[in-house]
Steps between C-alpha positions, in 0.01 A plus 500: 500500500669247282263182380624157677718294276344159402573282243118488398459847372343785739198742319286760544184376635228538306286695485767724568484610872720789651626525836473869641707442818801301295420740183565204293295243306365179668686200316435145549759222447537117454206264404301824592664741223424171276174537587460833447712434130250287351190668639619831332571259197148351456375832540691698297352552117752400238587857340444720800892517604675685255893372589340146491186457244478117474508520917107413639251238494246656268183316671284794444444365080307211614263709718228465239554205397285155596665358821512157302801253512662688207503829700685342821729287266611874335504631842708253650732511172562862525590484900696178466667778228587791689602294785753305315646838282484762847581292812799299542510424846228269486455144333094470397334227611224571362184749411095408565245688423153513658187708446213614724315656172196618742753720650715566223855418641740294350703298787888459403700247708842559418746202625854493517803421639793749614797425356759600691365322838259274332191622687216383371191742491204649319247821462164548420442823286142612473427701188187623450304518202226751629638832610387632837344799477209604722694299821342646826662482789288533770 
């Protein structure tokens, strides 16, 4: 089955899901595969794709760090970054940065505007400074 054309870009969703029935990948396209673009971005370490080493937002270097204004500024610096060098479909707006330090997430609101039908729009990345690891779900 052949992707649908659209002059926003069509992508794998991620994480990558695969469809047994269609024995093809689930994609997502538009302001969706956008989406999906700069989620993969801000999560992606800077290094870990071999074709592309500068690609990634490499968040995880301030993990230790204070959660002062310093920290956000040079997390909001390195986003604003990536964003500008790895997605061209998309004018920023702008990047805030809010902590909830008793839970240890950092809260990214990513605005910005899509430039080929000048939709304005924004997401909110959570990244989380304290690894999950004994999660029970009862």
């Amino acid at each position: 089955m052949k992707p649908p054309k659209t002059f926003l870009g069509v992508g794998w969703k991620f994480p990558p899901t695969f469809d047994k029935r269609m024995n093809s990948v689930e994609m997502v396209s538009d302001e969706a595969d956008i989406k999906e673009c700069l989620y993969i971005l801000l999560s992606t370490r800077r290094g870990e794709r071999v074709m592309l080493p500068d690609f990634g937002c490499d968040l995880r270097i301030l993990a230790f760090d204070n959660m002062d204004p310093n920290t956000l500024a040079q997390a909001q610096e390195m986003i604003e970054t990536a964003i500008l060098n790895y997605e061209p479909r998309i004018t920023l707006d702008g990047v805030e940065i809010s902590s909830d330090s008793l839970n240890g997430t950092i809260y990214i609101n990513v605005s910005y505007t899509i430039r080929k039908t000048n939709t304005r729009t924004n997401m909110v990345f959570p990244y989380y400074l304290i690894e999950g690891t004994e999660i029970n779900n009862d």
